[in-house]
N, C-alpha and C positions, 0 to 999 in steps of 0.2 A: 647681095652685099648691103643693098640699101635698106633692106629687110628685116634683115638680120642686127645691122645697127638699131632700126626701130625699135624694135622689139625691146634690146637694152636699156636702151635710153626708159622707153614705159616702164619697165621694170625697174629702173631705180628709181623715178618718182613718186613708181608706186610705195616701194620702200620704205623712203622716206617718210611720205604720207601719212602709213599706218604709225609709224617710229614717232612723227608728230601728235599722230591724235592718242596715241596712248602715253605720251607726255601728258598731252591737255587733260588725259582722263584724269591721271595716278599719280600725275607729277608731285612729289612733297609739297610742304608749305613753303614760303621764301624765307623761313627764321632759321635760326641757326641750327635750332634741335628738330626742326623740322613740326612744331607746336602752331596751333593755329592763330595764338593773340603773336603774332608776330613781332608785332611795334612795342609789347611789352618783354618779349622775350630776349628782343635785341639789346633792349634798354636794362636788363637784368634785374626786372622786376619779380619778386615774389608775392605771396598770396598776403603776409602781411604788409606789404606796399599797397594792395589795395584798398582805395578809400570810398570807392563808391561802385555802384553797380545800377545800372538802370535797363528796364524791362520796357520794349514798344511791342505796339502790334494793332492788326488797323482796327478802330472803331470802337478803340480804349483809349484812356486818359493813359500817356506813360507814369509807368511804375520806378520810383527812384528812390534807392535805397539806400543809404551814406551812413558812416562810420564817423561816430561820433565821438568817441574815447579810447586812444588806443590801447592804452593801459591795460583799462576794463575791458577791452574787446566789445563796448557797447556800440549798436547801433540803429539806427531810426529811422524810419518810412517817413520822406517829405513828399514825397505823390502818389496817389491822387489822395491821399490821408496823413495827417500826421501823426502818430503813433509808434511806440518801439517795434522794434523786429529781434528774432530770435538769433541771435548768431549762431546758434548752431544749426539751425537753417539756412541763414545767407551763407555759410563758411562752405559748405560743400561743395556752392554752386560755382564757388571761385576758383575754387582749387581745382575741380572737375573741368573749366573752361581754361584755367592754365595748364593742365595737363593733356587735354585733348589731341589728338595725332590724326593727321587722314587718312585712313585704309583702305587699299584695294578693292573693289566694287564691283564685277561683274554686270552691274548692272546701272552703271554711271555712263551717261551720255556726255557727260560736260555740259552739258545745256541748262542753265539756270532755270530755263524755265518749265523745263521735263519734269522739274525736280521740285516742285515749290516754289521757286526761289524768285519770280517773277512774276506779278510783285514779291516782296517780301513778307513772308507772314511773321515770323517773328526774329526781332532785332532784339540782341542781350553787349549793353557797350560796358565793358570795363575799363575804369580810368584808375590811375595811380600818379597822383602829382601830375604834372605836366604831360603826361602820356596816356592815350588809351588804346583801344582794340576795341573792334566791333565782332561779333559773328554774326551773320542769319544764318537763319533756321527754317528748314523747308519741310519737306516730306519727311517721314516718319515709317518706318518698315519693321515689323514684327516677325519673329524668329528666332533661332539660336544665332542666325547672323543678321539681326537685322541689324540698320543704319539708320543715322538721321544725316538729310544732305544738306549742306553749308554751303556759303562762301564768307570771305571774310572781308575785312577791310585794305588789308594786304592784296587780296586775291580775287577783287571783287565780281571779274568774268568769267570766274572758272568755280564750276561744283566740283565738291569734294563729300567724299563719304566718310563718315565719324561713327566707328562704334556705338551702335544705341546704350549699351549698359555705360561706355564711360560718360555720358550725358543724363543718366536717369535722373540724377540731381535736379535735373529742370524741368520735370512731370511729376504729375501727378498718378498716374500707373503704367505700366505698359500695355498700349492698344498702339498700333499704327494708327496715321492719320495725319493734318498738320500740327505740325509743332505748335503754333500760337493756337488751337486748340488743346492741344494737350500739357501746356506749359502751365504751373504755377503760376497765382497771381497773390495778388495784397493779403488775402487771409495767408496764403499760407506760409507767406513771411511774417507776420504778426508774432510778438511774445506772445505765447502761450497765455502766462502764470498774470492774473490779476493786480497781482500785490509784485513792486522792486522785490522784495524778499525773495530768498533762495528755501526753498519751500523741505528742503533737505535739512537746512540748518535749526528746522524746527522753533524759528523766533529768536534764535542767537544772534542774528543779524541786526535786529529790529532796536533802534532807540527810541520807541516812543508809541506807542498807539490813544486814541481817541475813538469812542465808539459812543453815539447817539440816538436814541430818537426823538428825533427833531419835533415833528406832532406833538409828545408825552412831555418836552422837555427834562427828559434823563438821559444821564448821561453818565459814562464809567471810562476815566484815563489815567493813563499808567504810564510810568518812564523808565530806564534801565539805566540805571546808577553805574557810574563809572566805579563803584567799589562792587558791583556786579549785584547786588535785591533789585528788585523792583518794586516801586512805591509807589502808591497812589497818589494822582494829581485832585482826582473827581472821582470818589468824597472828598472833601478834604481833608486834614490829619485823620488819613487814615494808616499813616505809615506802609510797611511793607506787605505788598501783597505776596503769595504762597507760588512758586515757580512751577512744582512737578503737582501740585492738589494730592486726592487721594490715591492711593495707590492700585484702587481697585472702583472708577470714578461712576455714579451710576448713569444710565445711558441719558439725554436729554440735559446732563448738568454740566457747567465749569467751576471746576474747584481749584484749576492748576493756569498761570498763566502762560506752558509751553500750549498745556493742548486747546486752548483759545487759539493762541499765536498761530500755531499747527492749523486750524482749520480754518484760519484766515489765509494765510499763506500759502496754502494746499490750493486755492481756485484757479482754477484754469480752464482755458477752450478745449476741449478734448477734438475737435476737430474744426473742419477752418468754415465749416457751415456754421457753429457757435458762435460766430461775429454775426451780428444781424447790425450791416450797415446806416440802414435808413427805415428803420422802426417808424410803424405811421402813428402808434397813440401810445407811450409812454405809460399811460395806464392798462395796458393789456399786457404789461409786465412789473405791477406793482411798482414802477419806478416814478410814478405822479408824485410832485412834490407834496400835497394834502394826505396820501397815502399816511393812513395811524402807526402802521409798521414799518414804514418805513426806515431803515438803520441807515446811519452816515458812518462811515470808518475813515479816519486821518491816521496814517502810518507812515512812519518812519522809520530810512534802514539808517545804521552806523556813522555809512558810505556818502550821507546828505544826498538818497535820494529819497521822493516822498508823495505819494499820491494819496488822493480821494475818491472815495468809492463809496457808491451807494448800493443796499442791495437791496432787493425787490421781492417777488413773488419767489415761492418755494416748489421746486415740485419732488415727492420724493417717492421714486420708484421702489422696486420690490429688493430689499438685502441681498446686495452680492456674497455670491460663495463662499465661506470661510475656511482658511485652512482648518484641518483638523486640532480640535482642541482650542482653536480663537472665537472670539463673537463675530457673527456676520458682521458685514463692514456696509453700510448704508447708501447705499448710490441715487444721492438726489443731485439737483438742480439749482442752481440759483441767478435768478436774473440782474447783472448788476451794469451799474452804468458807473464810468471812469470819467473823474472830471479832468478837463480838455481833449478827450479822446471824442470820436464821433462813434454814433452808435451804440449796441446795447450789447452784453455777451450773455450768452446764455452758460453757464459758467458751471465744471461739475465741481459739487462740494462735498464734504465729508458732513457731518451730524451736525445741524445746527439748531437743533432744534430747541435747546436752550441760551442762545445768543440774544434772543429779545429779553428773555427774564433775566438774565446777569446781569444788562445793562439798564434795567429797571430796580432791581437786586443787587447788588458788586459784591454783597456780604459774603457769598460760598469762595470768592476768590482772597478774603482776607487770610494773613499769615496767620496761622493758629497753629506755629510751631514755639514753644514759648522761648529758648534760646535757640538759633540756627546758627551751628559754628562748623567747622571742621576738627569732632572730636578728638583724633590723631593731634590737634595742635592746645588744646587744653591742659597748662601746664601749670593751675594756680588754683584752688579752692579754700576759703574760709569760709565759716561757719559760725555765726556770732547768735548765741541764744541768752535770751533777755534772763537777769539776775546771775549769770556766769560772767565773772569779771572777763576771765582768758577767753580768746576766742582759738579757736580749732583750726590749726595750716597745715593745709596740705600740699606737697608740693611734686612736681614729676621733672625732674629736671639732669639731664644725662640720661636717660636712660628708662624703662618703661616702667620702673614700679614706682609705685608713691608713696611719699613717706610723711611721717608727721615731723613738725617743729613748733619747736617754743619750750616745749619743758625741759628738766635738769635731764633724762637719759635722750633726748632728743638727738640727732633723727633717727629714727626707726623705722623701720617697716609697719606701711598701715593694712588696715584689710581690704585686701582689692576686692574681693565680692560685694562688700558696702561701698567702699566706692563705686564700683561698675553699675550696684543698683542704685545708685545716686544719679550718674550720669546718665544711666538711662531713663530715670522721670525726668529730668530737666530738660536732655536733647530729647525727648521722645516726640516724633513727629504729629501734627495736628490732633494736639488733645486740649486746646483751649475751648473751651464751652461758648463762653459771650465774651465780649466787649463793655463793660459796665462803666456808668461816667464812673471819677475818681472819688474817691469818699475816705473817711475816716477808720481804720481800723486797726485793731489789735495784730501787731508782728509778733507773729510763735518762733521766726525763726527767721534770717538773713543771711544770705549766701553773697558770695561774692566769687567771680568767675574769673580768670584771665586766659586771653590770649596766646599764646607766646609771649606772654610777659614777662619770663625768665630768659635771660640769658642763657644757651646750653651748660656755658665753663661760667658761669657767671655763683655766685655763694646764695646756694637757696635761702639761706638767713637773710640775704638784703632786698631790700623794698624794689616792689615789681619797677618795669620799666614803663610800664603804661597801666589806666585806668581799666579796672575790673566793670564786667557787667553785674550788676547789683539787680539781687530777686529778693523782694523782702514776700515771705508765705503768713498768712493770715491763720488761724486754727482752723480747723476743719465746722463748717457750717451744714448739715445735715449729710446732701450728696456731694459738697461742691468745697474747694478751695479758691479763696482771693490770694491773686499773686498781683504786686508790683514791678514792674520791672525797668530800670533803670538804664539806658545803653548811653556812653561818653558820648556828650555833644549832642544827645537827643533828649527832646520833654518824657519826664518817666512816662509808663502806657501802665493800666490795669486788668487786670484777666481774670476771668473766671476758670479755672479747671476741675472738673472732674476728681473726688475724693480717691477716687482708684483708674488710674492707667493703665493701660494694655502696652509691655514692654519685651523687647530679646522675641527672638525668630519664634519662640513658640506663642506669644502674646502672652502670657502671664500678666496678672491684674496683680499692680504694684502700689502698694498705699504711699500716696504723695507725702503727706502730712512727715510717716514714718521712716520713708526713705531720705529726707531732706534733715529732717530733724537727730542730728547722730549728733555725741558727745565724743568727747577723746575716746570713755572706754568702751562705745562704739565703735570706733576705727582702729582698736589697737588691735595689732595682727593676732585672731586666738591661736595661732600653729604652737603647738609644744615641741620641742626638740625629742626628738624619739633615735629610735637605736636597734639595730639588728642583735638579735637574741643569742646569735649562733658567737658576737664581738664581744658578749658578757662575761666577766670571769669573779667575780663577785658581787654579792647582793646582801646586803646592810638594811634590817629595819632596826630602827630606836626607836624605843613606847615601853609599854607595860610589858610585850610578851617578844620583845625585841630579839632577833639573831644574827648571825654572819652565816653564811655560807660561801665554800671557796670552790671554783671547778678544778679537778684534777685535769693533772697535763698532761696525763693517756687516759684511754677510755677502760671499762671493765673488758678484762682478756678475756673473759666467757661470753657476757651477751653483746659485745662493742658499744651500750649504751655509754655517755656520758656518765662522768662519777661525780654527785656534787657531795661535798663532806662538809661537816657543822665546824667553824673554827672558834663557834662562841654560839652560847653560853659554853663554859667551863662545863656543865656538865654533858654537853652532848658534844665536846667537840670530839672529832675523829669519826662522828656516826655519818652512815651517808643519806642524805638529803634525798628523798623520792624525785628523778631530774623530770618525772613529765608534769609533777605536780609545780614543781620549779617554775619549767618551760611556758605552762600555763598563765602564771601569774605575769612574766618579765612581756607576755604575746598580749597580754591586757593593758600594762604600762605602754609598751612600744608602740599599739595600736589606738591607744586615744592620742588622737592627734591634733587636739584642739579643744579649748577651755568650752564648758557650754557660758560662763559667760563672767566678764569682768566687773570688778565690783569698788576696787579704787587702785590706786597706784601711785610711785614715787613715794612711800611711806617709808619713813627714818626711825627707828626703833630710839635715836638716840634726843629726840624731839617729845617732847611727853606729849602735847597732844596727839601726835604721831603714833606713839608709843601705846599710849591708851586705846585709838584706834584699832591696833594689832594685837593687843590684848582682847579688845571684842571679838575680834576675827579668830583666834586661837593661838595666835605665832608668839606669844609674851608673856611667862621668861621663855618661854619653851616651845616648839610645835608638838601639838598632839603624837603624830607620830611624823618621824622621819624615814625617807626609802633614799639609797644609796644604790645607783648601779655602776659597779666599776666597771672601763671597757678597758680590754686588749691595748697593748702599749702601740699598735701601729694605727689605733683608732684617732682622727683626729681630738676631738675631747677624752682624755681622763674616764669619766664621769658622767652621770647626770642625777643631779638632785632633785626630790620631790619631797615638801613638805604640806601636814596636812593640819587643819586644825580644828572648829569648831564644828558643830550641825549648823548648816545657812539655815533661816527661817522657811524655807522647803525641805522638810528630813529627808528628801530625795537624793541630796545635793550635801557635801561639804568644803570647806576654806579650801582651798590651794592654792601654794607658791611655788617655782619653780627657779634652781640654783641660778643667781648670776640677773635674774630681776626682782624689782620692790614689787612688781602689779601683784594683787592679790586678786583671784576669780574662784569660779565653783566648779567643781567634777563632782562624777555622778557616785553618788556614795558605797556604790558597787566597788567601786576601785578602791575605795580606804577598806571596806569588811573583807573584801580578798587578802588583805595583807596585817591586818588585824595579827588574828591568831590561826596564820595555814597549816595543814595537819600538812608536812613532810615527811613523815614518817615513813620508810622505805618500802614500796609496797611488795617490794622483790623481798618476800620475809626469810627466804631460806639462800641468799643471795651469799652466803660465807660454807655452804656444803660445797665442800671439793670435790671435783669428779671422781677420786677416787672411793664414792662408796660403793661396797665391796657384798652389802648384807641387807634384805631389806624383811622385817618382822612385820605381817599384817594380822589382826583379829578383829573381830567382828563379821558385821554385813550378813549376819546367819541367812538372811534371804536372799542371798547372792551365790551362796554355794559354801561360804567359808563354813564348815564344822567345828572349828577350835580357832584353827590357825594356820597361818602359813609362813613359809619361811622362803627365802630365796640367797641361794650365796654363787657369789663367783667363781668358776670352776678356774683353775691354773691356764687353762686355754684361753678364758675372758668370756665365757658365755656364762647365760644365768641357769641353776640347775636346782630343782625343791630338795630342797633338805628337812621340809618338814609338812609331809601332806598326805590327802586321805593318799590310798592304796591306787596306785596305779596314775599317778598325777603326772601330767608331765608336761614342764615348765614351757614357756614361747621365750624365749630370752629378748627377742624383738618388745613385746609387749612389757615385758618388767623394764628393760630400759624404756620404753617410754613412760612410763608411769614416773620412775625417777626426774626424768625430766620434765615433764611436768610440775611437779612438786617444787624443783630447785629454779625453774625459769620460767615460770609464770606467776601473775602481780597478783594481789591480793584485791579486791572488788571495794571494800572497805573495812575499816577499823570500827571494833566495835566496844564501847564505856563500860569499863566494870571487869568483873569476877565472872566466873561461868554462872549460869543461873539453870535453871530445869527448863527452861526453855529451846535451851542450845543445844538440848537431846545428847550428850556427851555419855551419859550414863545407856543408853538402852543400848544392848548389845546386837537387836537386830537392826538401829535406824545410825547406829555408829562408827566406827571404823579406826580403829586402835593404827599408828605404822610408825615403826621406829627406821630412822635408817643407819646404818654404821658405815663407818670407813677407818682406814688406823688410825690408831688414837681418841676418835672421839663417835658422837651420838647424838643423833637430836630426835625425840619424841613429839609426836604430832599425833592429834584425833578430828575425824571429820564428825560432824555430828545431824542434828534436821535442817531442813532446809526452811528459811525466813520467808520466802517467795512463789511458792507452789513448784519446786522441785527448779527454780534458775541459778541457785545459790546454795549452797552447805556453809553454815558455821564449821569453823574450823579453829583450833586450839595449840598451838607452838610454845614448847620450853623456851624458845629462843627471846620472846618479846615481855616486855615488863609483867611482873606478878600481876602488876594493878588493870590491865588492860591486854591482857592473852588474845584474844578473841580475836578473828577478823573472817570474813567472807570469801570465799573461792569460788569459781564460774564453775556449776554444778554439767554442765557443757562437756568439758574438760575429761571429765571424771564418766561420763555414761558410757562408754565402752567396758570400761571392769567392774562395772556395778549391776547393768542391765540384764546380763545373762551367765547363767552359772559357769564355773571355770574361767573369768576373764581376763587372767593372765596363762590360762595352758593354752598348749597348740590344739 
């Protein structure tokens, strides 16, 4: 019994015992979520509550890291250095230490000091206002499970195991080992980036830079204007300097103040060995104040904050890799020192290799764009050329075209092409040549620019709402134009450019001089109002050999061509109008679609000076010839009128006006000789034989087979049958109908002057061809005759057409099936 009790009783303190110490192993944390900063968890701190964090560990200076702006999320290394820290470095280590949990361990004795922990090798305190939390940091265990063991401030007798990965944030790699060996120190909280600037923003950030060499006494500084240029401090009036440089910049140069900015902004520690704390000679990194090259950089962000940096020796390794299709990208060195920071950084930088010549030089980074606006907002252009009272307005306002104002048919449409090449010499980006002092010179021409100076709903008739930038252009002096240029509230500036710019995606070489210098009948729109040919229903010339022709309102029932018929002259009306020779002429009208060139305008015939004018021109009493094209009534215009008048002093060219404006310009004298005297003449000559003929008479062609003659007539059934041939003949009625057709529906090649002559081979019976055709009632007589061409064409002879001009040509093509081989109308 007494035994037996024993036994129990051991066994439940054994019990116990274990039930204890596996408490002490595994037990949670004493916080609420079971987290190790307890005292902050309790107190329901987050990671942005914390304001500081500080790093011990023995036989170091503690590490104390404090949060300095909460806003900006900045913060700063006060031990054992003062300097910034990277918040997105400190961020993780905080959030990682308020998140941290204790996990079950297999290998947790509880014993502080099995574990690291005694001493302590490394202490990490987090404070939040009034409250903080400590953890140590012990041992260190590698694996897919490995740990790091704690205790904390909470829990200070008792180890606990913590997920190695949820603590990585506080090492430097993963190796087992202790933690204050393995933990992160000062470098590797240090900002990175050299320069306050956010190195992304590419200099967007930056108010100000200063760059020196202190030795050389040069010096190049630059501000960023609240209206967004930047302008040089040091030159002095040197005005704006150039943002983006060239577009294509060569390697070793700065022409643009981003990519300056850029590779100032760009420097950084690439890793935490790049701090070299306690440098023994300042000269073994070109940072000696005597140093000839040595640069001073003062920079300023936005944000008023603002460092000094010196930089020092260069080292510049071998071109890193390039993407496909990019320039290598240059992977040097540079040693710089930051004033009040301790130490030196050895610092990676991009290309700097022409940093000491710009700031010996600044000239490659001046603005040498001669206006810099934002096109799209250009809504005002005058044009004031010396001995022209009027000056030239152009205005864009509502809407994207530009118009002209000032004169009696004003506003109108100007020519965007001349404008467009207008505005593209003037914005065209860095094509200033020099800087020249100011001096005396002859203005060929003065421009005036506005901004948004129009109101949108505002009356482009009324005077802008703000001051124009003012270009006065000098003449052209060998290769080079003098511009003045004028900006509100600033000292005029002078420029030298280039007599020809490179402008528009293809670079096309734009003559400055010639694009600036436009007159109104420059800018007047050359488009002519044109007209689909198919909308046309009559055609009106008046002159010396003047007609009408009218389109029938159905087409020919045999070919479906178009019917055009003559409804004047009295003597040709009712005849029909050849329509392709028609169609031709109205597809030349319709198709010049713009003057080649304006020559005055607003001219009042009722004005004698005026009037005398228009008399030189051709238009007074009378225009030479007049073209009238009527359109279809569901057209919107009527009409389009074209008058023509003199030879211009290029006989290439003559006057033209057009219905409904005064400008008078020149077309190309092509288009008045087409409509002169057009042979219309119907080329379809047998275009009035009925299909019913019945009877077709041939003689000739002796070397073709014909003997006498032939005859072919229509049998009662509708086939064709000889009625009159040698012995044994016997007709193709297939082939005789095509010959007929032929005849009755194919054009005539040309017309030809005059009476028949012995040329035209009419008379010889072997190169000739006599055919009559009949049908009831009537008959028409035709002879082919030699060919004009080496055998492409036959003279040909029709009763039908005037005594005086019989004659015309047929496509000898047509005809070589019954000609070529004897019998070529039998089967």
């Amino acid at each position: 019994m007494n035994f037996r009790l024993t036994a129990i009783l051991f066994g439940i303190v054994f019990v116990i015992g274990v039930v204890l110490l596996i408490l002490s192993f595994d037990a949670p944390d004493t916080s609420p979520t079971g987290v190790l900063v307890a005292e902050l968890d309790t107190a329901g701190k987050k990671s942005d509550d914390v304001d500081e964090i500080e790093f011990e560990r023995p036989g170091a200076e503690p590490l104390l890291i404090k949060r300095t702006d909460k806003d900006r999320n900045t913060w700063q290394i006060q031990k054992p250095i003062a300097a910034p820290a990277d918040a997105s470095r400190v961020q993780p280590v905080i959030v990682a230490l308020l998140k941290a949990k204790p996990t079950t361990y297999a290998g947790n004795t509880g014993n502080p000091a099995a574990h690291g922990l005694e001493p302590v090798g490394l202490k990490v305190t987090l404070r939040a206002g009034d409250k903080s939390s400590t953890i140590n940091l012990g041992d260190v265990t590698l694996g897919d499970k490995g740990v790091v063991f704690v205790t904390t401030s909470a829990q200070p007798k008792r180890s606990m195991a913590v997920r190695r990965d949820d603590l990585m944030a506080l090492f430097r790699e993963p190796k087992d080992g202790s933690a204050a060996a393995l933990a992160k120190w000062t470098a590797d909280y240090r900002a990175t980036n050299v320069f306050p600037a956010n190195p992304q923003s590419v200099g967007e950030d930056v108010a100000s830079v200063r760059l020196e060499l202190p030795n050389k006494k040069q010096a190049l500084a630059l501000t960023h204007t609240a209206s967004g240029p930047w302008t040089f401090d040091a030159p002095a009036n040197w005005g704006d300097a150039d943002v983006e440089g060239d577009a294509v910049p060569l390697p070793g140069t700065f022409t643009g103040v981003r990519r300056l900015l850029g590779a100032l902004t760009s420097l950084n520690a690439a890793t935490p060995a790049d701090f070299i704390d306690q440098p023994k000679d300042l000269k073994e990194y070109g940072l000696n104040a005597d140093n000839p090259d040595l640069v001073k950089v003062e920079l300023k962000t936005r944000d008023g904050q603002s460092a000094t940096v010196f930089l020092g020796k260069r080292e510049t390794a071998p071109a890193a890799p390039a993407m496909p299709g990019a320039a290598p990208q240059p992977n040097s060195k540079v040693y710089v020192r930051v004033e009040g920071l301790p130490g030196v950084i050895r610092a990676t930088a991009g290309d700097l290799t022409g940093l000491n010549g710009v700031i010996a030089d600044p000239a490659p980074l001046r603005d040498r764009t001669l206006v810099t606006v934002d096109r799209s907002k250009v809504d005002g252009i005058d044009i004031a050329l010396p001995g022209q009272p009027a000056v030239t307005k152009l205005r864009r306002v509502g809407g994207p075209v530009w118009r002209l104002y000032g004169a009696p048919n004003d506003p109108q449409p100007a020519y965007g092409a001349a404008v467009d090449k207008f505005l593209d010499v003037v914005l065209a980006r860095r094509t200033v040549k020099d800087f020249p002092a100011a001096a005396n010179f002859p203005v060929a021409v003065t421009v005036s620019v506005w901004v948004d100076g129009f109101q949108a709903a505002a009356d482009p008739k009324a005077e802008p709402t703000k001051k124009p930038i003012k270009l006065e252009f000098g003449p052209r002096e060998g290769d080079s134009v003098r511009v003045r240029r004028s900006v509100p509230d600033q000292p005029p500036v002078e420029f030298i450019l280039p007599a020809q710019v490179r402008v528009g995606a293809g670079l096309d070489a734009a003559d400055v001089e010639a694009s600036v210098k436009k007159t109104r009948l420059d800018l007047l729109d050359p488009s002519l109002p044109t007209f689909g040919s198919d909308a046309v229903t009559t055609l009106t010339v008046s002159g010396a050999n003047g007609f009408t022709v009218t389109k029938d309102e159905k087409p020919d029932p045999a070919t479906k061509e178009v019917l055009w018929r003559y409804t004047a002259p009295e003597a040709k009306k009712g005849q029909v109008a050849d329509a392709k020779t028609l169609d031709g002429l109205l597809q030349l009208l319709s198709t010049t679609q713009s003057v080649t060139r304006f020559v005055d305008e607003s001219l009042d015939a009722a004005k004698p000076d005026e009037a005398k004018k228009l008399e030189e021109y051709g238009f007074v009493p009378g225009p030479r010839m007049k073209v009238v094209v009527g359109l279809s009534p569901t057209s919107p215009d009527k009409e389009r009128v074209y008058e023509f008048g003199k030879d211009a002093a290029d006989p290439n060219f003559v006057y033209a006006r057009v219905g409904g404006r005064s400008a008078v310009f020149t077309l190309p004298r092509l288009v008045f000789d087409r409509f002169v005297n057009p042979d219309l003449r119907d080329r379809l000559v047998l275009r009035a034989v009925p299909a019913t003929v019945n009877k077709v008479e041939l003689r000739g062609w002796g070397d073709a087979g014909f003997v006498t003659e032939l005859i072919f007539e229509k049998s009662k059934e509708g086939g064709w049958v000889a009625t009159k041939a040698p012995p044994g003949y016997m007709a193709d009625p297939a082939k005789v109908s095509a010959f007929v057709d032929i005849l009755t529906r194919e054009r005539a090649k040309t017309f030809e002057k005059g009476v028949p002559e012995g040329k035209h081979g009419f008379g010889d019976p072997k190169a000739s061809l006599q055919v009559v055709l009949h049908w009831p009632g009537g008959a028409v007589p035709l002879t082919f005759g030699s060919s004009p061409d080496n055998g492409a064409s036959y003279y040909m002879w029709s009763g039908w057409l005037p005594k005086s001009d019989p004659v015309f040509t047929f496509d000898a093509a047509l005809l070589k099936p019954f000609k070529e081989k004897p019998g070529g109308f039998a089967k």
